[in-house]
Backbone of each chain as ProteinMPNN parsed JSONL, in Angstrom:
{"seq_chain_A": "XXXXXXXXXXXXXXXXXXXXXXXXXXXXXXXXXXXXXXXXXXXXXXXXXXXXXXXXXXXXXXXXXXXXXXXXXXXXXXXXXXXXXXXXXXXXXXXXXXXXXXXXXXXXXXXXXXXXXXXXXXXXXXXXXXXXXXX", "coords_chain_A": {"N_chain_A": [[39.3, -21.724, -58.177], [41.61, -20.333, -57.461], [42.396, -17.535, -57.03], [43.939, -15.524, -54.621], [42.696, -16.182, -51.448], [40.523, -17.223, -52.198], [39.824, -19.649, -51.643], [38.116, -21.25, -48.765], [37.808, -22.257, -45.542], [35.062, -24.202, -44.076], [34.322, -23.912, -40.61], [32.989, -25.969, -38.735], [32.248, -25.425, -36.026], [32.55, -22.517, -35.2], [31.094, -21.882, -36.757], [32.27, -19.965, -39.023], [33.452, -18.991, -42.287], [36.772, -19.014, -42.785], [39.71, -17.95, -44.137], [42.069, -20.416, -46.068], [44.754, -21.345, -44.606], [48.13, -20.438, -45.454], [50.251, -22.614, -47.916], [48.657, -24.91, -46.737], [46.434, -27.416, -47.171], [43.723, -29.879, -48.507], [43.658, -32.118, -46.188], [45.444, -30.788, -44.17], [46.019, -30.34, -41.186], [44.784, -27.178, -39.691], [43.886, -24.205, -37.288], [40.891, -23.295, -36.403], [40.935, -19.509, -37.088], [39.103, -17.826, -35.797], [37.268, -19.467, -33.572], [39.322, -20.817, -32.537], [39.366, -23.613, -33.188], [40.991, -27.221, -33.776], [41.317, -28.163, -36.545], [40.596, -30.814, -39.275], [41.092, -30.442, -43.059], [38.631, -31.223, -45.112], [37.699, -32.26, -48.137], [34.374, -30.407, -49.06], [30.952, -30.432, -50.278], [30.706, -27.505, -50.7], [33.096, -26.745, -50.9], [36.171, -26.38, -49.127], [35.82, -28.394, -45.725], [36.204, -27.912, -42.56], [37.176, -30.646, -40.251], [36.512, -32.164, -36.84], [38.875, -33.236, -35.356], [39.616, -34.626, -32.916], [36.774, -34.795, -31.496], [34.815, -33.727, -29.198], [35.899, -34.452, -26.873], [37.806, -34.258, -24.123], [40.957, -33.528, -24.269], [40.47, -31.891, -26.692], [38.169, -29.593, -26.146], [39.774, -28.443, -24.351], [41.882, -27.593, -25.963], [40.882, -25.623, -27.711], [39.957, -24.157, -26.117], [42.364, -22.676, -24.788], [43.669, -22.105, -27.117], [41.756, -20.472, -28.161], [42.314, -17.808, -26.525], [44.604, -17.883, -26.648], [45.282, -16.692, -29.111], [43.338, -14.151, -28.934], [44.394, -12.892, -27.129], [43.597, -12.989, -23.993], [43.128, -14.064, -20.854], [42.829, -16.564, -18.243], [41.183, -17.307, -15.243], [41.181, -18.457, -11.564], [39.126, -20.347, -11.632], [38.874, -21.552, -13.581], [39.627, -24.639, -13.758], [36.842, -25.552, -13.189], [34.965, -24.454, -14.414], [35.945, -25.505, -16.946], [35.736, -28.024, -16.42], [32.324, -28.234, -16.202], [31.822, -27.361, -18.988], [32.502, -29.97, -19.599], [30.8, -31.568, -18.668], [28.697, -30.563, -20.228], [28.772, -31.585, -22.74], [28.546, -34.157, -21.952], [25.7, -34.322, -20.767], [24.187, -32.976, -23.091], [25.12, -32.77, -25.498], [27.247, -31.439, -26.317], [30.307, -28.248, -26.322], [28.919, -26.717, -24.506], [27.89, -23.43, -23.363], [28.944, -23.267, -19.483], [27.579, -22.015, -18.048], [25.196, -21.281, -19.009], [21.41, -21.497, -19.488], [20.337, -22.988, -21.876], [20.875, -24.533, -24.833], [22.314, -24.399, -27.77], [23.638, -23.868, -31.259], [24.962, -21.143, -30.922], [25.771, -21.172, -28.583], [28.283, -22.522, -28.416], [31.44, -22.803, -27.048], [33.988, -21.541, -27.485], [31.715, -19.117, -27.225], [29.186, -17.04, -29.044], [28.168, -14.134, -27.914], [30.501, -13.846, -26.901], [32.605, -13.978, -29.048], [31.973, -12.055, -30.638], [32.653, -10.079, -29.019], [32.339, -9.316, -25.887], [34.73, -9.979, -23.862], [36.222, -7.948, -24.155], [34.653, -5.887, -23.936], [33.473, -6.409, -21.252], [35.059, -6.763, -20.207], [35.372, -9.602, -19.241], [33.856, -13.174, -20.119], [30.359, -14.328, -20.197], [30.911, -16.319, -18.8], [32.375, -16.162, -17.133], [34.727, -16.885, -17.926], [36.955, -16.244, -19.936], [39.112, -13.9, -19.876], [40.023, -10.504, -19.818], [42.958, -8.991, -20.208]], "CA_chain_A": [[39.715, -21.506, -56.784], [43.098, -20.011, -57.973], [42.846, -16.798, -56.417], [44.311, -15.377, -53.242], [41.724, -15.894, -50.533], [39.334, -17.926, -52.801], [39.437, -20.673, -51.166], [37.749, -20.775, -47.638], [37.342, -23.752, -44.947], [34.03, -24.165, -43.028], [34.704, -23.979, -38.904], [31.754, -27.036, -37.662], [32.236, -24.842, -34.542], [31.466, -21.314, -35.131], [30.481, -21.351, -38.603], [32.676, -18.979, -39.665], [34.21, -19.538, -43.14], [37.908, -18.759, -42.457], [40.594, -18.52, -45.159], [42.618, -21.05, -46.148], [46.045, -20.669, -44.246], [48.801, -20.889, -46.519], [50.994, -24.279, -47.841], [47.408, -25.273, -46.99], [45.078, -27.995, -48.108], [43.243, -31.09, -48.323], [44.198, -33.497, -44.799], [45.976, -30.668, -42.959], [45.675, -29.639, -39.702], [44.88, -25.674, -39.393], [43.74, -23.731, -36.531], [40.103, -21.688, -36.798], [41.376, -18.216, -36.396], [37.946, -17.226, -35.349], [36.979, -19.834, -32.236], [40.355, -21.794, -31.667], [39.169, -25.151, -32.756], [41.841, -27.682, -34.636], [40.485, -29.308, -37.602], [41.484, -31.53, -40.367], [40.391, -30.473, -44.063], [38.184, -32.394, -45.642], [36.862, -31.544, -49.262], [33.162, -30.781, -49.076], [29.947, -29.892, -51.183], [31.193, -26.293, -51.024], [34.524, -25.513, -50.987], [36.72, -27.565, -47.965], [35.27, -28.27, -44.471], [37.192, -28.755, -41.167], [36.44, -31.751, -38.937], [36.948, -32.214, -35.559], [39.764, -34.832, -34.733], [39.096, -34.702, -31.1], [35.337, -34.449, -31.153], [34.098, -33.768, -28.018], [37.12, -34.863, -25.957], [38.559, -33.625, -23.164], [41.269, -32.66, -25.251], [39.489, -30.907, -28.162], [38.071, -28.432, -25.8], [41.021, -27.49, -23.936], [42.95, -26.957, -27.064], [40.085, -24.775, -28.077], [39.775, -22.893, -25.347], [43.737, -22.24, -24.803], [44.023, -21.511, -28.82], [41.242, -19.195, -28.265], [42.575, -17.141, -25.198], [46.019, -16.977, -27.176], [44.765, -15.664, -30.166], [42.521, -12.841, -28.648], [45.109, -12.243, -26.03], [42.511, -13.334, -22.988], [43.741, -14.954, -20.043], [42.162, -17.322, -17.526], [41.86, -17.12, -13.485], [41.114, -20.001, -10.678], [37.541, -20.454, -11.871], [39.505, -22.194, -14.861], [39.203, -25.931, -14.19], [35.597, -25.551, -12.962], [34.423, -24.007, -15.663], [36.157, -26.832, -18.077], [34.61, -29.367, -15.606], [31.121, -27.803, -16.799], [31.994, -27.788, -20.407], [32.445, -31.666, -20.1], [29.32, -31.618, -18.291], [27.775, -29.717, -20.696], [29.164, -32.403, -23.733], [28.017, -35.523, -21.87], [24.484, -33.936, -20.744], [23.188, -31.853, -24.034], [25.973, -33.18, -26.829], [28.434, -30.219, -26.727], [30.742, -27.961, -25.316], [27.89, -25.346, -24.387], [28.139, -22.297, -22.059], [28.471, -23.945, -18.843], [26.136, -21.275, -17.365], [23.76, -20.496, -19.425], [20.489, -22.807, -19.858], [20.383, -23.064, -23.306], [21.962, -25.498, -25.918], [21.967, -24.051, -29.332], [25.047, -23.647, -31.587], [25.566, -19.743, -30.765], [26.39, -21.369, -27.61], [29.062, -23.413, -28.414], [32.249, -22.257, -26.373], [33.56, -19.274, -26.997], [30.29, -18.565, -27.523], [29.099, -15.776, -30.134], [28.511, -12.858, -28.052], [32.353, -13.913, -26.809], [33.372, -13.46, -30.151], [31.618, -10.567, -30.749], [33.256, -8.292, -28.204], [31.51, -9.24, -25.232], [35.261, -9.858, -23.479], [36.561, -6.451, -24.468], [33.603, -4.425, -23.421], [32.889, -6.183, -20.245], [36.382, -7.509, -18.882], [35.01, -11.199, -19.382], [32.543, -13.606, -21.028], [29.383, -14.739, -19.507], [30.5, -17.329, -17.831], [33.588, -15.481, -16.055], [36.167, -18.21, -18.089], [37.533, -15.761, -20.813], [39.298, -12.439, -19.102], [40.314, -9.214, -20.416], [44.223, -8.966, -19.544]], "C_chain_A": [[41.209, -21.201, -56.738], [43.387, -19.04, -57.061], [43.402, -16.74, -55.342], [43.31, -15.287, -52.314], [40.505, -16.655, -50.752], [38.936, -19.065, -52.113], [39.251, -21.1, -49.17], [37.486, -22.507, -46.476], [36.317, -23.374, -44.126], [34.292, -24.687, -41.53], [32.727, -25.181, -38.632], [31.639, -26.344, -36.432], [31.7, -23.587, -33.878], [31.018, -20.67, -36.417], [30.759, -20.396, -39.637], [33.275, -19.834, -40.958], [35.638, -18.871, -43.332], [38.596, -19.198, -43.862], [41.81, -19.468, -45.118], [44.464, -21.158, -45.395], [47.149, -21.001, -45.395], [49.848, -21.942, -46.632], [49.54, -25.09, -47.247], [46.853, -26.084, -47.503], [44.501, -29.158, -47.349], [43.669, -31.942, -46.974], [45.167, -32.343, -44.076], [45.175, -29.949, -41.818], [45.49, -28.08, -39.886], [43.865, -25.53, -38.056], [42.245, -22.568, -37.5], [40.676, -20.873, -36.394], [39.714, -17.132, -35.725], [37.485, -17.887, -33.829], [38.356, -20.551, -31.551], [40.42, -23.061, -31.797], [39.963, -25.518, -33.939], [40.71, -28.404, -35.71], [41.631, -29.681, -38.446], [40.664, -31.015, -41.407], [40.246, -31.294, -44.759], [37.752, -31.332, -47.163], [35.055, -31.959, -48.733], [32.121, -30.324, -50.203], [30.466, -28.449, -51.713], [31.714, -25.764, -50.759], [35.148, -26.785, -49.203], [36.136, -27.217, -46.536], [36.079, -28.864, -43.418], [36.09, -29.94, -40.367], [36.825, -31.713, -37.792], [37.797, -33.335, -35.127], [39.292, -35.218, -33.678], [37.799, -34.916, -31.145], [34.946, -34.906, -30.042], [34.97, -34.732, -26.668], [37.332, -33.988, -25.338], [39.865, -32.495, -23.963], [41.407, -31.794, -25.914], [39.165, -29.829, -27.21], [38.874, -27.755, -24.826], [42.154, -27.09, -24.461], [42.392, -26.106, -27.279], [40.201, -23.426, -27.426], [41.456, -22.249, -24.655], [43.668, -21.761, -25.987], [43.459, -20.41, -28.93], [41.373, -17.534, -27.269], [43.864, -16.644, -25.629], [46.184, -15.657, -28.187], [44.383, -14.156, -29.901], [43.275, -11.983, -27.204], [44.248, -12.199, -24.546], [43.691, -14.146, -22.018], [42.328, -15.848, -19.222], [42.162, -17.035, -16.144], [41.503, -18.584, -12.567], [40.301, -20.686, -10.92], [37.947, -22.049, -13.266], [39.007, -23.444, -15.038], [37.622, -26.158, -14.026], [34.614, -25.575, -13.809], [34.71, -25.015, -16.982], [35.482, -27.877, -17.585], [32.72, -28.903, -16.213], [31.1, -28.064, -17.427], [32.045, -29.013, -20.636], [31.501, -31.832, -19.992], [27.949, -31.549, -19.424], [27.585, -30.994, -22.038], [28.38, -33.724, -23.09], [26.531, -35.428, -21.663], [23.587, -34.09, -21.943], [24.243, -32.339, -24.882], [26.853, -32.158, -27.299], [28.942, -29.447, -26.166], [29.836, -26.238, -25.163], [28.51, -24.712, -23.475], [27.754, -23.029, -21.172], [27.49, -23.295, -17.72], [25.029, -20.943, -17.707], [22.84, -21.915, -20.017], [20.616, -23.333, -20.868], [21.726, -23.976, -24.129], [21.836, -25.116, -27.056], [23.503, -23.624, -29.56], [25.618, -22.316, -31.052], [26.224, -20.053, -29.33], [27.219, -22.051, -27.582], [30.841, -22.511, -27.655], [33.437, -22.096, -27.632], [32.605, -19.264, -27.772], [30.482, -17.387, -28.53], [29.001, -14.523, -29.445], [29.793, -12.712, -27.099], [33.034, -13.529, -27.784], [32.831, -12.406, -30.367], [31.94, -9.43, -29.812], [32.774, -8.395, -26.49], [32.929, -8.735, -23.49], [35.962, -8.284, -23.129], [35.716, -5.546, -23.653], [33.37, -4.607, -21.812], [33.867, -6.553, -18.977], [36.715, -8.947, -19.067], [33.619, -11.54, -19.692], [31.949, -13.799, -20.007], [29.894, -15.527, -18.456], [32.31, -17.531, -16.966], [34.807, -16.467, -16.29], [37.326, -16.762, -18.756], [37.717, -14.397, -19.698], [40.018, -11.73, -20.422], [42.136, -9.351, -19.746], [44.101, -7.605, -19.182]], "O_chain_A": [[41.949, -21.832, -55.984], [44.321, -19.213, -56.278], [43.533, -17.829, -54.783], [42.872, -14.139, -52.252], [39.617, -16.81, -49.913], [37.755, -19.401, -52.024], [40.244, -21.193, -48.448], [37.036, -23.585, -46.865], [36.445, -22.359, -43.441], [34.46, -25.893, -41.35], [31.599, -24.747, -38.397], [30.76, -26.793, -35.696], [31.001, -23.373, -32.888], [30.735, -19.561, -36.87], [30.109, -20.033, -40.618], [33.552, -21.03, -40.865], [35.609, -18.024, -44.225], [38.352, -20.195, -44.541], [42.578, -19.343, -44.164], [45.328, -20.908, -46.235], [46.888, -21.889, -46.207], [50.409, -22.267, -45.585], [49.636, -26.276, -47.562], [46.527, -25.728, -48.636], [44.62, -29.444, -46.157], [44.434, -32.758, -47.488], [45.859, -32.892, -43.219], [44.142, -29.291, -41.696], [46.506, -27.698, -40.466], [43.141, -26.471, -37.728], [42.274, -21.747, -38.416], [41.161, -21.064, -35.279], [39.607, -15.961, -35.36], [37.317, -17.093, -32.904], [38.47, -20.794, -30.35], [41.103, -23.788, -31.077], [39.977, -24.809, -34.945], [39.629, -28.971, -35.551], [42.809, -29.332, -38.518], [39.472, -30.963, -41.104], [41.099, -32.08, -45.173], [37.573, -30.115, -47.217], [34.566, -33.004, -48.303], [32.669, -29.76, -51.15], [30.63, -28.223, -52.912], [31.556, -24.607, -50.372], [34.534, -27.634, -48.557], [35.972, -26.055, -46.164], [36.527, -30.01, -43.378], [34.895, -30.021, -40.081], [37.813, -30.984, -37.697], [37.316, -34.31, -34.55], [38.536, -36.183, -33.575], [37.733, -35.756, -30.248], [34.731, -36.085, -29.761], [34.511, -35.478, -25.803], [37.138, -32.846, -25.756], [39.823, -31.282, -24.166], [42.298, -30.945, -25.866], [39.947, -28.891, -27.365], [38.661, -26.585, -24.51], [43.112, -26.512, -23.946], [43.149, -25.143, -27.161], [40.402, -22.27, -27.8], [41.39, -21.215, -23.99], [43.571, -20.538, -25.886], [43.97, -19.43, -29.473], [40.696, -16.511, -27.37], [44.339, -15.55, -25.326], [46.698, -14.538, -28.212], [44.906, -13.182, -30.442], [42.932, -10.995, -26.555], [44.357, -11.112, -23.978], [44.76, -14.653, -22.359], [41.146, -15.766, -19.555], [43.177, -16.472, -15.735], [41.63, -19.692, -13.089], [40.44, -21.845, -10.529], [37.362, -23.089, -13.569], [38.232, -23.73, -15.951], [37.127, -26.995, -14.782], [33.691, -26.373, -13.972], [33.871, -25.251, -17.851], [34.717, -28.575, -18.252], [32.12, -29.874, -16.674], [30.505, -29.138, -17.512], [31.704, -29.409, -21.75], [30.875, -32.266, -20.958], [26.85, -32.1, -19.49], [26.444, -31.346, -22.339], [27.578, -34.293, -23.831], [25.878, -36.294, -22.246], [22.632, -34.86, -22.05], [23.513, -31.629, -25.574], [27.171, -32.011, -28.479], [28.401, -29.376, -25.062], [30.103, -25.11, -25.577], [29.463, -25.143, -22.824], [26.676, -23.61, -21.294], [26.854, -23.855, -16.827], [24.087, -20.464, -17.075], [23.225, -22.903, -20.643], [21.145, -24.442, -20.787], [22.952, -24.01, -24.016], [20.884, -25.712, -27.562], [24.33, -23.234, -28.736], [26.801, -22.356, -30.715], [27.109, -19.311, -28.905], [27.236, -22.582, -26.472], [31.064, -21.404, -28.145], [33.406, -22.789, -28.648], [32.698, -19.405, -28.992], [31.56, -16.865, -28.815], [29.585, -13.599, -30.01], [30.092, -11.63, -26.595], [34.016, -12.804, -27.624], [33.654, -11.511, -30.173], [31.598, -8.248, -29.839], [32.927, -7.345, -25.867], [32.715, -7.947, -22.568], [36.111, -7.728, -22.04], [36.08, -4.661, -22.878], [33.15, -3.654, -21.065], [33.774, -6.635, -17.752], [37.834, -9.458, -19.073], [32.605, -10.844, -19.649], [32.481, -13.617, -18.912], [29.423, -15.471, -17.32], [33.003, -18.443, -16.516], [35.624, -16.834, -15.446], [38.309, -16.381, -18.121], [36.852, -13.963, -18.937], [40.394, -12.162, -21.511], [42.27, -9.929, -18.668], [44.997, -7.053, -18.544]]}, "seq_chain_B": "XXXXXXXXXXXXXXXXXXXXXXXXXXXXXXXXXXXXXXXXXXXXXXXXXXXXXXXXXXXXXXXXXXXXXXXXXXXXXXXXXXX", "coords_chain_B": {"N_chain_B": [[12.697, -17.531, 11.922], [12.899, -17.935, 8.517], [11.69, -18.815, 5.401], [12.255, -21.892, 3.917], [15.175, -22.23, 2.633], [15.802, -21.689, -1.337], [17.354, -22.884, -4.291], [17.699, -22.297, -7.258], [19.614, -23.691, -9.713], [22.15, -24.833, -12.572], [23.135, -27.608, -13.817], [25.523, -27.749, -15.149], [27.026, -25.691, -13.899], [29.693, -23.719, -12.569], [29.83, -21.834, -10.522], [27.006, -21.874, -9.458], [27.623, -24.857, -8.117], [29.324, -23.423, -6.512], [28.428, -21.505, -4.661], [26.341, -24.073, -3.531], [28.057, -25.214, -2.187], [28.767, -23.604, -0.481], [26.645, -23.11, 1.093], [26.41, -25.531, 1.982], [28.799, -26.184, 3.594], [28.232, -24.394, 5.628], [26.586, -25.769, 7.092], [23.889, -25.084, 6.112], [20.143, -25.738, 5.686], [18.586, -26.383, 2.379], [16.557, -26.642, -0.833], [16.889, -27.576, -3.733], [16.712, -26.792, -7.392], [17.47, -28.383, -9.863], [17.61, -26.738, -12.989], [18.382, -27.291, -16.133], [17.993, -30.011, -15.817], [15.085, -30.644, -15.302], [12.241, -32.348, -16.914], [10.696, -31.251, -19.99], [8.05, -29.414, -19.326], [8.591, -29.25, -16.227], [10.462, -27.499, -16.457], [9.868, -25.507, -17.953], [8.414, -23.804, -16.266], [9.931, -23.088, -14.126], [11.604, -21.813, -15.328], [9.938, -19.718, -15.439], [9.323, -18.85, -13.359], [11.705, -17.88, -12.219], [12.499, -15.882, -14.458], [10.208, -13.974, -13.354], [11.362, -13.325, -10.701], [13.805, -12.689, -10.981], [14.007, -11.158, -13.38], [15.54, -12.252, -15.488], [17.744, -14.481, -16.887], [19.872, -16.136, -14.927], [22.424, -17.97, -13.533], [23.311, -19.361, -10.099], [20.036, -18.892, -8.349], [19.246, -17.851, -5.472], [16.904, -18.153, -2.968], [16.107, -16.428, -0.077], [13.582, -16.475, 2.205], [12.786, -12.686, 1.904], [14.46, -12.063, 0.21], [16.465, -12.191, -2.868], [19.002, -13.288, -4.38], [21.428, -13.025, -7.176], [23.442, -15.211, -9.123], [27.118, -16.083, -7.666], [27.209, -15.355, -4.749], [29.069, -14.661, -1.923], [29.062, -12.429, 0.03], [26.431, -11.583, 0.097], [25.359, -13.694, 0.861], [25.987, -14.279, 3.523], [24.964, -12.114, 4.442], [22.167, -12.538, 4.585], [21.754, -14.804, 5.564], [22.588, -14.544, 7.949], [25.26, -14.946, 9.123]], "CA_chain_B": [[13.034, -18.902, 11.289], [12.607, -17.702, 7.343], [11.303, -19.796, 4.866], [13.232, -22.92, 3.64], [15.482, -21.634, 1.244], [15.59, -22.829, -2.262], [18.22, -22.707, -5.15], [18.175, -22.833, -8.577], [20.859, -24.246, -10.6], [22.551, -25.547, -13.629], [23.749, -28.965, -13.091], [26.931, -28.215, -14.827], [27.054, -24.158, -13.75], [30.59, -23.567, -11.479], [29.087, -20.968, -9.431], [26.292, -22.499, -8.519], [28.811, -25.848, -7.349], [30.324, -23.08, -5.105], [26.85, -21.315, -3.714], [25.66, -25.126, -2.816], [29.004, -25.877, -1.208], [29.145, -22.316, 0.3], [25.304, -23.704, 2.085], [26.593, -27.233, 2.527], [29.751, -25.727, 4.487], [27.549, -23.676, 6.771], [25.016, -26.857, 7.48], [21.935, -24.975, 5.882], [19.011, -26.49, 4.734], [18.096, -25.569, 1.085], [15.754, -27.361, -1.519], [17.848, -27.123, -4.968], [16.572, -27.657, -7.985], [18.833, -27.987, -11.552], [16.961, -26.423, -13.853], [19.071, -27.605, -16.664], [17.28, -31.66, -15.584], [13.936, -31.24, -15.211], [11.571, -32.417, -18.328], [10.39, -29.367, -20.407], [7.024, -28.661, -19.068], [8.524, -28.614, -15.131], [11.977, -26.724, -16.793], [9.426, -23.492, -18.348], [7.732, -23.556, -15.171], [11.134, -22.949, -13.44], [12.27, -20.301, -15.693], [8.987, -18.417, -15.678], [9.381, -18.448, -11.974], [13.051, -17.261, -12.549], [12.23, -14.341, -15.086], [9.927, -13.219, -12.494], [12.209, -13.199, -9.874], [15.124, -11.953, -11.283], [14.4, -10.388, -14.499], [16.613, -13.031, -16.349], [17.799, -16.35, -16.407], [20.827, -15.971, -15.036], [22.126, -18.823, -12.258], [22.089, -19.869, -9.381], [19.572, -17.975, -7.881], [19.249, -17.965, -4.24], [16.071, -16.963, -2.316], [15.911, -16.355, 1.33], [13.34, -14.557, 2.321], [12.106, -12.483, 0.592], [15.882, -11.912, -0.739], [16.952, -12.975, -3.908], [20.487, -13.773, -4.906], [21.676, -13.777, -8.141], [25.099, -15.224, -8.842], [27.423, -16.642, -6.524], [28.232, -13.99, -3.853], [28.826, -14.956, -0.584], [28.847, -11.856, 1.193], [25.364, -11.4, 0.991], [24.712, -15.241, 1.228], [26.508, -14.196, 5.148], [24.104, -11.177, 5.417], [20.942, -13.022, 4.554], [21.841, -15.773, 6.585], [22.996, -13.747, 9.474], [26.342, -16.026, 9.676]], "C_chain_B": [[12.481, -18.443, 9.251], [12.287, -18.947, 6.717], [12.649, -20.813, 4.447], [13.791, -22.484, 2.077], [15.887, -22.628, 0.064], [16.736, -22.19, -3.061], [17.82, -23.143, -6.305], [19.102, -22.966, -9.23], [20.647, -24.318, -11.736], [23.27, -26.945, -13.339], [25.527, -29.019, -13.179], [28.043, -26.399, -14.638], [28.329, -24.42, -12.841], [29.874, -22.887, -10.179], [27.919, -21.204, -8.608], [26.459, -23.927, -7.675], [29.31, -24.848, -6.003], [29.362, -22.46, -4.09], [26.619, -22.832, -3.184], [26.854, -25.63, -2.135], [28.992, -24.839, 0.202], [27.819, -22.992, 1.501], [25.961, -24.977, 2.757], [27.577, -26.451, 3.935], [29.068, -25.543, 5.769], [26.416, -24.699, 7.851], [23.722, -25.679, 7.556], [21.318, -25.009, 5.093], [18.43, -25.568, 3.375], [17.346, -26.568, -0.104], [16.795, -26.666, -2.726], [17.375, -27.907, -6.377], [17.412, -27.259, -9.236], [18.129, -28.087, -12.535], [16.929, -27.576, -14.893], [18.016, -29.496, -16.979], [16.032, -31.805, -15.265], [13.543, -31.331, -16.659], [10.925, -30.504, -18.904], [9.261, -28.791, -19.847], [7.659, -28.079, -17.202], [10.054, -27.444, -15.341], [11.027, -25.331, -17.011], [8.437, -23.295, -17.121], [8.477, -22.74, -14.605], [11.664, -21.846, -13.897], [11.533, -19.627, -15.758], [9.22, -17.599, -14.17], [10.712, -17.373, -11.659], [13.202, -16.076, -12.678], [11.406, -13.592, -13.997], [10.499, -13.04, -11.575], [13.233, -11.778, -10.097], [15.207, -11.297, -12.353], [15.075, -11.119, -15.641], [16.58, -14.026, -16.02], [19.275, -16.428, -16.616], [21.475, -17.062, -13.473], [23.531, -18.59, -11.624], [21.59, -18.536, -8.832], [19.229, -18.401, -6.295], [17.959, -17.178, -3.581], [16.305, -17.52, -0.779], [15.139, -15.601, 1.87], [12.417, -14.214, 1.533], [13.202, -11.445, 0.0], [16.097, -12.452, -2.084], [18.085, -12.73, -4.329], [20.677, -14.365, -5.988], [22.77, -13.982, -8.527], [25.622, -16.055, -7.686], [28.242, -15.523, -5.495], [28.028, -14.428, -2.411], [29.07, -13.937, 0.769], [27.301, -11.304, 1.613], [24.576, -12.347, 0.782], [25.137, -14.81, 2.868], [25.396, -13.016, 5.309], [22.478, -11.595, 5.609], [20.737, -14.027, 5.752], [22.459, -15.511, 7.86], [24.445, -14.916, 9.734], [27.095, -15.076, 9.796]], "O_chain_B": [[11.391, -18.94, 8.969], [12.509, -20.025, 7.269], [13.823, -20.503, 4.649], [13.263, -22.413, 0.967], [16.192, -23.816, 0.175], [17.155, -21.094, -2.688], [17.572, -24.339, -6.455], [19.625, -21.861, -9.374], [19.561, -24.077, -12.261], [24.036, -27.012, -12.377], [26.397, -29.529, -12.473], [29.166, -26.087, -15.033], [28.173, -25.455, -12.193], [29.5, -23.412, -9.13], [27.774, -20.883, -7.429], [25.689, -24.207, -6.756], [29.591, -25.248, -4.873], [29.396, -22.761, -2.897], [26.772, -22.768, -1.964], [26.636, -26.602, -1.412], [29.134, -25.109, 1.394], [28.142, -23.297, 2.65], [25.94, -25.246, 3.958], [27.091, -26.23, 5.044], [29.204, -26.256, 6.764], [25.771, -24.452, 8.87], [22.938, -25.416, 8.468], [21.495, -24.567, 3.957], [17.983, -24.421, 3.382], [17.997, -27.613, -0.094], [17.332, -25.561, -2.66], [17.51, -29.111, -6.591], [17.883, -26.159, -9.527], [17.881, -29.164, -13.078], [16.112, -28.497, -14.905], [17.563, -29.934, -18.036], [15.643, -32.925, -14.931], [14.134, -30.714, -17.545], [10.824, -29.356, -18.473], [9.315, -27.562, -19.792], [7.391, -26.95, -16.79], [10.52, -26.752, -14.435], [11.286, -24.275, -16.432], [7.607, -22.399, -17.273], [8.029, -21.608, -14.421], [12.143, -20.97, -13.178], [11.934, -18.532, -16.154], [9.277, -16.402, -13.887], [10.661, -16.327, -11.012], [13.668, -15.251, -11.892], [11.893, -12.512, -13.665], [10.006, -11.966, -11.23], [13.357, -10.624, -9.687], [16.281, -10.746, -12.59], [15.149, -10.551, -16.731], [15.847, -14.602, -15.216], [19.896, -16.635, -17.659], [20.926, -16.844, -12.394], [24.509, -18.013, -12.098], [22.204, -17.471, -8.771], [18.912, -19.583, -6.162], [17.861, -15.951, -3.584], [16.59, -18.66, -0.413], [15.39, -14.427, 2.141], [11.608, -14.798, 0.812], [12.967, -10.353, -0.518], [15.634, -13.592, -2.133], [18.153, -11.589, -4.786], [20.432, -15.548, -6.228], [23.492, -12.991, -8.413], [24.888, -16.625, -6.879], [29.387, -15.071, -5.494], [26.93, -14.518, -1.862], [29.211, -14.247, 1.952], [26.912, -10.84, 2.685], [23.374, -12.213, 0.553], [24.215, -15.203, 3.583], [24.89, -12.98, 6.43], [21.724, -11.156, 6.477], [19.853, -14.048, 6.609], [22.764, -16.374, 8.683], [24.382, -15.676, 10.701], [28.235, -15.243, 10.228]]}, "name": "protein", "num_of_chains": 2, "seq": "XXXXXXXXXXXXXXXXXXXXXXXXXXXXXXXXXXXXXXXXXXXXXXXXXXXXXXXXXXXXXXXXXXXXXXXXXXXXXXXXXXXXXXXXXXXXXXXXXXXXXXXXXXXXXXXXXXXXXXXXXXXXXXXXXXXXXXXXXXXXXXXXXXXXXXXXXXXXXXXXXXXXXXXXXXXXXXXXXXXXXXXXXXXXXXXXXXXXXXXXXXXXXXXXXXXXXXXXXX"}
């Protein structure tokens, strides 16, 4: 695990395997660059895995969802706290911070959702559930 | 006097918080149910009813009528409801 890039951390969030940022390792803090969520690295079975400090805190998903709005250059509008009020909803209900509009609980729904990351902002202005905007 | 209108929800949906306030506001009567909380057999009842409706399962849905409202739009929650 010498090379440049070899070594990858697993996101618990959107399952991406993101590279290692650099000065990097074992117990620090990094940022997914894919959903926004903080973790701590842990060594795991294969290759290092982030955890969730926060898990399922208030917190945790409004770092998330700020980290992920900076990143992708997204903004927010009035709808803002409402929509985080859901997402708690959604955590104390169903066990996570799901889309707070859409029925369904399954990981692809975990906020920012997958077809959020996949372009959905870009193409349509904003995500499903009218949090994430297009600037 | 149209039928007694009904709503479907999400319990923890925004938009449908601001459709059932937008009714509450107005004082009118609406049966509401949150999908999201019924057990599973009266939940795929609810969304079959849904998909036929609306094509999707997309909330809240608002009937009046024989209107259907999907989303939270309250200008033609004011034309349905003649307010």
């Amino acid at each position: 695990m010498n090379g440049p890039g070899a070594e990858r951390v697993h996101c618990p969030v959107c399952q991406a395997r993101f590279r290692m940022p650099g000065g990097k390792g074992i117990g620090d803090k990094v940022i997914c660059p894919i959903c926004g969520q903080s973790l701590v690295v842990r060594p795991g079975q294969d290759g290092p895995v982030g955890e969730r400090p926060d898990l399922g805190t208030e917190a945790e998903i409004r770092e998330r969802v700020d980290e992920y709005a900076r990143i992708k250059g997204y903004s927010f509008n009035e709808m803002k706290e409402e929509v985080i009020q859901g997402l708690l909803g959604k955590r104390r209900r169903f066990g996570d911070f799901y889309c707070p509009c859409r029925m369904h609980h399954v990981p692809e729904y975990q906020c920012p959702c997958k077809p959020t990351r996949g372009g959905d902002v870009d193409r349509d202005g904003k995500c499903y559930c009218g949090f994430f905007w297009k600037k | 006097m149209v039928d007694k209108i009904k709503v479907y929800a999400l319990s923890t949906c925004p938009y449908c918080k601001r459709t059932r306030k937008f009714l509450d506001d107005h004082k009118v009567a609406y049966d509401c149910v949150e999908v999201d909380m019924l057990d599973d057999d009266a939940q795929d009842k609810a969304l079959e009813e849904i998909e036929k409706l609306t094509g999707r399962q997309s909330f809240p849905v608002v009937i009046i009528g024989d209107e259907v409202i999907v989303g939270h739009d309250e200008d033609r929650l004011r034309g349905a409801l003649k307010l």
